[in-house]
N, C-alpha and C positions, 0 to 999 in steps of 0.2 A: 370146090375142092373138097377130099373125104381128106379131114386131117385127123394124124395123127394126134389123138389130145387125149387128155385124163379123162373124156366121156369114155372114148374105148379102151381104155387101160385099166376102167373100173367097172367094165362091163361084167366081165367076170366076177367079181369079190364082191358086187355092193347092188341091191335094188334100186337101178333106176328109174324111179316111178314114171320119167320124160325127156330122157336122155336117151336118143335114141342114136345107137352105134354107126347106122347106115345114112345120117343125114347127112347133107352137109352142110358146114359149121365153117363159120367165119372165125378166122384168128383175132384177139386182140392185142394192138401194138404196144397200147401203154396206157395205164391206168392217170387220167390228168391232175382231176380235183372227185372231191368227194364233198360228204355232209352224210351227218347222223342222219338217219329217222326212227322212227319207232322201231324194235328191232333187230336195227343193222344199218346200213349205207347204202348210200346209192350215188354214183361214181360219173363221172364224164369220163368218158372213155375213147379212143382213135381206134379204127379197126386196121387190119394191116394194107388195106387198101386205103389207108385215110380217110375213112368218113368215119364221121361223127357217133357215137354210140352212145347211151345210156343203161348201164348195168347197174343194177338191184342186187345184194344181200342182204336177206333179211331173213330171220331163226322165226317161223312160227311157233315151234314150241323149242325149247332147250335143245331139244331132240331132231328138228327138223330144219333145215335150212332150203330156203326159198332163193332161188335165180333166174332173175328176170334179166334178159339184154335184151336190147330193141335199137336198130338203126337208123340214125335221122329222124327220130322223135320220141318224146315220152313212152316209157314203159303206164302200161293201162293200171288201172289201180286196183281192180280187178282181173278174174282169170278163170276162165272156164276150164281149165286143168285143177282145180281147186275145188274139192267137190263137199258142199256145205259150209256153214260158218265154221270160223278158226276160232281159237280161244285168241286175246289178244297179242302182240307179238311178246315176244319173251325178252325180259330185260337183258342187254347187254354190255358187254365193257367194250369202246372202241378206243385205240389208241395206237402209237407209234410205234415201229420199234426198227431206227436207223431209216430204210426207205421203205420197210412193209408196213402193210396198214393189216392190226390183229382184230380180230372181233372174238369176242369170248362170248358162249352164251352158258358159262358155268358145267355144261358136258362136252362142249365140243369147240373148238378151235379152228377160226377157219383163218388160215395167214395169206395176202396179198402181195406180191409183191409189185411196187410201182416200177420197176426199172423194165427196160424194152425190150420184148419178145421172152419176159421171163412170166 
């Protein structure tokens, strides 16, 4: 399915360095459980056909935010879209706020929300 998502909605206005407009792109149904890691989070996830996912947020630098999903198995711990070493991940604040999960990484804000099809 070529869904309609905030990949092509920021095609226009924002470098995606790997976001590519013309792929196509599984829906996520609902974000389940998370856990910190270095960072950011990395989330158990449902996709809208029900299987199982694992999505990655995590700030390489203040300035950069990294997004890994991967279906039915661990996201790789590396990433050949990544080109040379990172500096290490840049400290973050994770926290609640009602049902969204915030990650601060002191420039940039990235808010999740856990509730279904949002």
């Amino acid at each position: 399915m070529k869904a309609q998502s905030t990949i092509r909605e920021l095609h226009d206005i924002a470098d995606l360095l790997f976001g590519d407009p013309e792929r196509e792109y599984d829906y996520l149904r609902a974000l389940e459980r998370y856990r910190e890691v270095p960072g950011g989070v990395e989330a158990d996830a449902e996709s809208y056909e029900e299987r199982q996912a694992t999505v990655r947020f995590t700030f390489a630098t203040p300035e950069v935010l990294h997004v890994q999903y991967v279906l039915d198995q661990e996201p790789p711990e590396t990433t050949p879209m990544l080109a040379g070493p990172l500096p290490g991940p840049a400290p973050v604040v994770v926290k609640r706020e009602g049902e969204d999960l915030v990650i601060d990484s002191g420039v940039l804000v990235l808010r999740v929300s856990r509730d279904r099809y949002r």
